[in-house]
N, C-alpha and C positions, 0 to 999 in steps of 0.2 A: 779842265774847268774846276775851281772850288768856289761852293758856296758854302758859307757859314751859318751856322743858325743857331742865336741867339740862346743861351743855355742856361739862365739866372732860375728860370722858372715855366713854368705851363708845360705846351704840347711841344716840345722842343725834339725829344727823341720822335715821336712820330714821323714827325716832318725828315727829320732824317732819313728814315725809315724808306720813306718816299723818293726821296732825291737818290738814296743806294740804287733805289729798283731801276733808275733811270741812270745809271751809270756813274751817276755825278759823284766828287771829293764833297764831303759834308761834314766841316770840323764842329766842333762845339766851341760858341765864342763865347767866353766870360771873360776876358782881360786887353785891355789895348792893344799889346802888341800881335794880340792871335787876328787883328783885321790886317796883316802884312798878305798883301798875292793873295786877297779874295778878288773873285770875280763878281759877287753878289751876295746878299745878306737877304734872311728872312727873321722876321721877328715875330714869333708864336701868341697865340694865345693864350692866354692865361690869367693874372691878375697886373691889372694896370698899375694899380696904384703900388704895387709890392714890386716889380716888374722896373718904376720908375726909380724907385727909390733906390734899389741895388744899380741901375746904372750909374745915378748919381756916386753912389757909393765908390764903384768901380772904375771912376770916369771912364765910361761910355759912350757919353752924350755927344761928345766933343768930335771922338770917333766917327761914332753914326754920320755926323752932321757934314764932317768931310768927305764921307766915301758918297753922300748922297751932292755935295759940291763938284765931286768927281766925276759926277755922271755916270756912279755904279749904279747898276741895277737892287731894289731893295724893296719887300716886298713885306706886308703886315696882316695877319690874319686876327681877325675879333679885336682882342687885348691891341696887340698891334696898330691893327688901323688906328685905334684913339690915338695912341702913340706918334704915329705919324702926320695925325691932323694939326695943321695951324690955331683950330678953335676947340675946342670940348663945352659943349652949353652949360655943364652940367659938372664939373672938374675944375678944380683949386691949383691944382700944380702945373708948372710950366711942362708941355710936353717938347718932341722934339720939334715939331712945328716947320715940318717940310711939304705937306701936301695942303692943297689950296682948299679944304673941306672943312664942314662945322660938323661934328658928330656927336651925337647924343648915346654915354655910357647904358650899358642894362636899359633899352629903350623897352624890351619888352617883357621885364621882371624878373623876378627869382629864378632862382636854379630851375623851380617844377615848372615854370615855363618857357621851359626848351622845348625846340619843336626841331622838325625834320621835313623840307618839301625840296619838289622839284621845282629848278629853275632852268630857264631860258638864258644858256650866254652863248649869243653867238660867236664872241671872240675865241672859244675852247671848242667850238661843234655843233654839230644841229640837235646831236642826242643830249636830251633835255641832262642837268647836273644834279645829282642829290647831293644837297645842300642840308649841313646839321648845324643847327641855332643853339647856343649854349649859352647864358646871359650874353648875348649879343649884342653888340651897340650897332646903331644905322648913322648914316649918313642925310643928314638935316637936309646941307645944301653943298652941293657941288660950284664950285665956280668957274669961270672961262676957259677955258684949257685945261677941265678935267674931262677925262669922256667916262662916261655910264657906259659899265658891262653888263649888267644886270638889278634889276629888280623886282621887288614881290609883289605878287598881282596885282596889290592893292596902291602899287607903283611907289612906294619905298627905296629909297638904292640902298644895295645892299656889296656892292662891289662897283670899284673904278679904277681909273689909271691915269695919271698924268706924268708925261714922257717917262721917263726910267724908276718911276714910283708904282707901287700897284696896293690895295685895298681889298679885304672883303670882308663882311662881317660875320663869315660863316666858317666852320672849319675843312675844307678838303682833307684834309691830314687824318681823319677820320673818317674817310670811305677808302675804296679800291679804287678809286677813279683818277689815273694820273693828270689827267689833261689840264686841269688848272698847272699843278705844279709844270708841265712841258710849257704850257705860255708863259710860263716866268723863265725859263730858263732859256727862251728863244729871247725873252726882254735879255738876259743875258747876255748872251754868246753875237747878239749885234755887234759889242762893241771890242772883241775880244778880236784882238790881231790877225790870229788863225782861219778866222769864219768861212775867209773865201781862197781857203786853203786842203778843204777837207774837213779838218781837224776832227777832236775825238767823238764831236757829237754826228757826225755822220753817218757814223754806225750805231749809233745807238737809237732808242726808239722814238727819238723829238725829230718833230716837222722841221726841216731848216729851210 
């Protein structure tokens, strides 16, 4: 399995980092031709608007737009999920506009307020996730064939998923906690020829 993760800017080596500890090929994508024989893409947080621009730059966009036409699996944390929402309330630039959400950029201010709580996702387990908020954007409104993973007490979404898309506006990439990253890589390996073969992830530490 390789999944690629996006490497213009943000938390891109982390995530790496992460996907190593789970077995997984994890290139660094900055150029069209490096999306050749991914299995899946994760797009980091970071800065959206710098983030967009070097795609543009790069053509990127084009890219993206195909592998997520493809029915690849593709996954957007903070930075990201803007990225992949259809609307931004609050955003002048065209994003890629694949997931069916309206999301509201830095919904809860500057850097100093970053926060750190536990959440509730039962798609990853019953033990509660710590969750770290870094200018964080949420998710306004979800629409029909999106499902809510989770939200903040105050009932916010703060992560979702529609078919082979996924969302969250918090960073896993920043704790010890694999289990977000293993549910993205099981949205993965669905669609991967080998699944009901064995293949490499059966030894390794993802639920199949």
């Amino acid at each position: 399995m390789k999944v690629g993760v996006l490497a213009l800017q943000g938390t891109f080596i982390e995530h790496i980092s992460m996907l190593r500890q789970l077995g997984v090929e994890a290139p660094q994508i900055r150029l069209p031709h490096e999306f050749n024989k991914l299995d899946g893409l994760i797009i980091p947080g970071g800065e959206s608007t710098t983030m967009l621009r070097l795609m543009e730059s790069f053509g990127l966009i084009k890219s993206i737009r195909a592998m997520a036409q493809d029915g690849l699996a593709i996954w957007g944390t903070c930075a990201g999920m803007v990225l992949l929402a259809k609307d931004v309330s609050n955003y002048e630039m065209e994003t890629l506009g694949l997931m069916d959400t309206e999301v509201r950029r830095n919904a809860f201010g500057s850097q100093i307020d970053s926060f750190e709580v536990d959440l509730e996702i039962p798609a990853v387990g019953e033990e509660p996730f710590h969750a770290v908020f870094i200018r964080a954007p949420v998710i306004k409104e979800a629409k029909p064939g999106v499902k809510i993973l989770s939200r903040l007490p105050n009932g916010t979404i703060v992560a979702a998923r529609q078919n082979r898309l996924l969302a969250c506006a918090f960073h896993p990439e920043f704790t010890d906690d694999l289990r977000f990253h293993s549910y993205f890589l099981n949205m993965v390996i669905q669609e991967l020829p080998h699944n009901t073969e064995g293949g490499i992830l059966r030894s390794s530490r993802l639920k199949v």
